[in-house]
C-alpha positions as CSV (number, residue, x, y, z in Angstrom):
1,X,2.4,24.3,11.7
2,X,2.1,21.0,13.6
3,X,4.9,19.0,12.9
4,X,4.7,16.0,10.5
5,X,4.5,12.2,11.2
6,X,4.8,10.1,8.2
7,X,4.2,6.2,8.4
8,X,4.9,3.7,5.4
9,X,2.2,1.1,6.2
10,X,3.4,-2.3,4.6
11,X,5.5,-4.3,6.9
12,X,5.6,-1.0,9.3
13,X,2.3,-0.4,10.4
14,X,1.3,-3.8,8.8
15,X,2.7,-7.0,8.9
16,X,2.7,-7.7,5.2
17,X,2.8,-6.1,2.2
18,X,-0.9,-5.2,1.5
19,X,-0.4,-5.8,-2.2
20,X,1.3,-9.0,-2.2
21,X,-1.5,-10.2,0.5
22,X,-4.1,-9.6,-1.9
23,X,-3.0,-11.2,-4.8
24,X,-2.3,-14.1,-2.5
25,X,-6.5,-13.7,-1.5
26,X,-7.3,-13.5,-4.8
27,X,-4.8,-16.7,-5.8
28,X,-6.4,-18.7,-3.2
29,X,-10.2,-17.5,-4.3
30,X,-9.4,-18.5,-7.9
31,X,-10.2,-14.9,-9.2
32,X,-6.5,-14.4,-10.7
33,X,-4.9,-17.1,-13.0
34,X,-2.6,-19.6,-10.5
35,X,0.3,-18.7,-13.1
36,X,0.3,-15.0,-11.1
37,X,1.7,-16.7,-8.3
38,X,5.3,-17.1,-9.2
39,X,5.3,-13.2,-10.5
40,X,4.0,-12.4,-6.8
41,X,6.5,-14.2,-5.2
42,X,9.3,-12.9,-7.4
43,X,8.1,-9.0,-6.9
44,X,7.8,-9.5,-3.2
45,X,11.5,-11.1,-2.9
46,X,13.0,-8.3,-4.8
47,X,10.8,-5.5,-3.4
48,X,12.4,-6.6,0.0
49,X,16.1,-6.8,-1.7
50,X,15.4,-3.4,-3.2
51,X,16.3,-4.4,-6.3
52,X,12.7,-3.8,-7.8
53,X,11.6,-0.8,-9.7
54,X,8.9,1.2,-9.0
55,X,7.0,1.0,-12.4
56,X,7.5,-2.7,-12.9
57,X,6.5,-3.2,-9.0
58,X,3.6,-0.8,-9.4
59,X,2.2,-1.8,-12.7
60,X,1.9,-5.8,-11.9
61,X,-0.3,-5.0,-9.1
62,X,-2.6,-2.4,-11.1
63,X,-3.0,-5.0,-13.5
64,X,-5.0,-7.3,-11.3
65,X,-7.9,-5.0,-10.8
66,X,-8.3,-4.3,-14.5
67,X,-11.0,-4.7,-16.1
68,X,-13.8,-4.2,-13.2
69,X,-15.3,-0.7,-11.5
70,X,-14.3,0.1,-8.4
71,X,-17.6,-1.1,-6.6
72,X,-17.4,-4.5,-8.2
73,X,-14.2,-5.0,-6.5
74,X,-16.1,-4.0,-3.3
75,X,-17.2,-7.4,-1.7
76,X,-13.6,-9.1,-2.1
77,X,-11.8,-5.8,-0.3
78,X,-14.4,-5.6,2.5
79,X,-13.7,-9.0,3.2
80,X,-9.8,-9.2,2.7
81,X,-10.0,-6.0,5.0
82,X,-11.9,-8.1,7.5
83,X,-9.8,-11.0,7.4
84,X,-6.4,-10.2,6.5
85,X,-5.6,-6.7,7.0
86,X,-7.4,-6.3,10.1
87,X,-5.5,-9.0,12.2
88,X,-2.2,-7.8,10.9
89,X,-2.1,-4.4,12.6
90,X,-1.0,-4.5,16.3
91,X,-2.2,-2.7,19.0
92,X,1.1,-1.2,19.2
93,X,0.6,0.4,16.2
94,X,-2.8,1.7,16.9
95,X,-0.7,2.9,19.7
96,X,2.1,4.9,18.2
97,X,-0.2,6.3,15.8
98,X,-2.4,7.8,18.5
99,X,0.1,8.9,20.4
100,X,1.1,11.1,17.4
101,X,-2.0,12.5,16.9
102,X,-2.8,13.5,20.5
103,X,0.4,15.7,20.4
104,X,-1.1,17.5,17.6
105,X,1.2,16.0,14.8
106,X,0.4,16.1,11.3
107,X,-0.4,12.8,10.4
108,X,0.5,11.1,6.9
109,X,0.3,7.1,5.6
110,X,2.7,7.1,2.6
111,X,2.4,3.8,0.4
112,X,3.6,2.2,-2.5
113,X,0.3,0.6,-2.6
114,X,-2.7,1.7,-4.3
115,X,-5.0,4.2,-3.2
116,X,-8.0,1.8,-3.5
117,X,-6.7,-0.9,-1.5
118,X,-4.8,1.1,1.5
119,X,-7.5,3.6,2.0
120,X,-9.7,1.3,4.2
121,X,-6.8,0.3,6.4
122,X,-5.7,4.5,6.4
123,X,-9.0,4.5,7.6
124,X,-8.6,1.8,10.6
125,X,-5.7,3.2,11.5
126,X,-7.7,6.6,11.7
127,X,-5.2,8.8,9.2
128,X,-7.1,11.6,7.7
129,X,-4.3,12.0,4.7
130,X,-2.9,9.1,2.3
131,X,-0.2,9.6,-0.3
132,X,-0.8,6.2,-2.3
133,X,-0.1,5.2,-5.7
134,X,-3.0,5.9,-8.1
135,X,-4.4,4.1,-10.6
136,X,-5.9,5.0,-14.2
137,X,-9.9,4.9,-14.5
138,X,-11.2,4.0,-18.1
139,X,-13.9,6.9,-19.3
140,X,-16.7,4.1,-18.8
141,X,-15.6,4.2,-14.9
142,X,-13.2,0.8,-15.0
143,X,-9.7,0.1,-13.6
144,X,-7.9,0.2,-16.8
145,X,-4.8,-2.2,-15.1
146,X,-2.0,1.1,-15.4
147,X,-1.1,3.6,-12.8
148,X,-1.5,7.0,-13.2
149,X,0.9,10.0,-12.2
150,X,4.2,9.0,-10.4
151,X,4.1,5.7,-8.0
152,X,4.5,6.7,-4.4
153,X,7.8,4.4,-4.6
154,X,11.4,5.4,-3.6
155,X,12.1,8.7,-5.1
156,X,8.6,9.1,-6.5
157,X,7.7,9.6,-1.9
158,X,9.9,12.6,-1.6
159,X,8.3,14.2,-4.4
160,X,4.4,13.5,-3.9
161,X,5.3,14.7,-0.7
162,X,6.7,17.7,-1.5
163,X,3.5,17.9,-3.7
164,X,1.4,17.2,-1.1
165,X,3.0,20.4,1.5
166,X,3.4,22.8,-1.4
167,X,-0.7,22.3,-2.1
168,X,-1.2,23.0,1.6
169,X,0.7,26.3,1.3
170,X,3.8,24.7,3.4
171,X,7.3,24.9,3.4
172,X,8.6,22.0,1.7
173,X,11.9,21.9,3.0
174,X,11.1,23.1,7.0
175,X,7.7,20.7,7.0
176,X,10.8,17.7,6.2
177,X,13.2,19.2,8.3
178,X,11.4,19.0,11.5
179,X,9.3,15.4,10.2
180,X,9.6,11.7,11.1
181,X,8.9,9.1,9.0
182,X,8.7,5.4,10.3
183,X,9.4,2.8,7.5
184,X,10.7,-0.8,7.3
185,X,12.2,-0.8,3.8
186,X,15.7,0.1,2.1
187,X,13.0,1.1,-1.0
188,X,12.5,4.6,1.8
189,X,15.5,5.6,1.8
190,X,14.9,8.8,0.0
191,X,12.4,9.7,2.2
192,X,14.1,8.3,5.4
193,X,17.0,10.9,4.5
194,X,15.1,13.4,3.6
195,X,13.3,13.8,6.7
196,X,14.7,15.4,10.0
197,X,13.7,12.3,12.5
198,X,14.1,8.7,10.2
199,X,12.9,6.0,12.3
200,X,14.1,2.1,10.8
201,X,11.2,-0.1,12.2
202,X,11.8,-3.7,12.0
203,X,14.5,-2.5,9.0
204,X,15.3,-4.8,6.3
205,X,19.2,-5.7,6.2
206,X,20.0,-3.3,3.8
207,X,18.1,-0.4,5.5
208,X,19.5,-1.4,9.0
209,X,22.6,-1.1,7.4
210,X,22.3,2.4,6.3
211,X,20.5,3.3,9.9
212,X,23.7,2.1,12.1
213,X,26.0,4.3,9.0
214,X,24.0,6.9,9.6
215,X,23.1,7.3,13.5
216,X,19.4,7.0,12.7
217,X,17.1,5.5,15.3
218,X,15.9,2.0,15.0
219,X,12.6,0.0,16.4
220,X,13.3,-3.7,16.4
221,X,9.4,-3.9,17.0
222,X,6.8,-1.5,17.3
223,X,5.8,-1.2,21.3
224,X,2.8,1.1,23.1
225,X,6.5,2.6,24.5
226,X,7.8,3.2,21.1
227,X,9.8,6.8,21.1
228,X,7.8,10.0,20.3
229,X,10.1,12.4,19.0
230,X,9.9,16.2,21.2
């Protein structure tokens, strides 16, 4: 099999945390209470200290598409796409994906992030496979404001994953023993250690921490000279 490249996007691929971004779009659009601001601030502060769960994390930022089908949301993500998400990815990562994919690498974009708001930036980036965190549909077609199956968080990566291989008729454990996976956050480190080539890009202190421990590569910024693993 080709061998497998897995990114995390937010503040990897993209500076920012593509949740935390739009609740601050929607904040400053009026279309979430102001009060939403503090609980956005808070969650993004202890996302980045790792000290966050994944169903808390998760379930604050399901809850701010509740209540409205997914086309309804349409206009507001086309534009925060447009205006937010867009400028935040650099060319050098447009570079290091490509790169990747003209080797022949299996390409994933794992997120803790929702399906319906990473997809369009999977799709800039030109990933054909997203592992994202999924949420619940109400029988009349509406975001019900709770995930569904496990959040694509910490632990909850290694095992939709694993998922993910073992529904393409791979090996779990050679597909991750010959991977890479590029991620920013001390909330990877399952993944990071579960893969054969980690990469800490622009780590967080606790995650550079654990890279220097462990001998694992490290990117203090992504560059079109950014290593490509033989």
């Amino acid at each position: 099999m080709s061998r497998l490249a897995i990114f995390d996007l937010d503040n990897t691929l993209l500076a920012g945390d593509s949740e935390v971004l739009w609740v601050a779009y929607l904040l400053e659009r009026g279309l979430l209470p102001p009060s939403l601001a503090e609980r956005n601030d808070d969650l993004d502060r202890r996302y980045h200290a790792g000290t966050v769960g994944p169903e808390e994390f998760c379930a604050f930022y399901a809850s701010t598409f509740a209540g409205r089908r997914p086309e309804e949301w349409e206009p507001e993500l086309g534009d925060f796409i447009d205006t937010v998400i867009r400028p935040r990815i650099a060319p050098a990562a447009h570079a290091l994906v490509a790169r990747h994919r003209d080797r022949g690498d299996l390409l994933v974009l794992s997120t803790a992030s929702s399906r319906f708001l990473s997809q369009p930036t999977a799709t800039l980036l030109g990933f054909e496979h997203l592992i994202a965190t999924e949420m619940a549909l109400s029988p009349d077609g509406r975001f019900t404001g709770r995930n569904r199956g496990l959040p694509n968080m910490r632990e909850g990566k290694v095992s939709r994953i694993g998922q993910w291989l073992a529904g393409r008729g791979l090996d779990v454990d050679d597909a991750l023993e010959d991977a890479v996976f590029y991620s920013d956050s001390i909330n990877d480190l399952p993944l990071l250690a579960a893969v054969g080539h980690p990469v800490a890009v622009m780590p967080d202190a606790r995650l550079a921490t654990q890279a220097r421990i462990r001998g694992w590569q490290v990117l203090h910024a992504l560059a079109d000279d950014s290593p490509i693993f033989s």
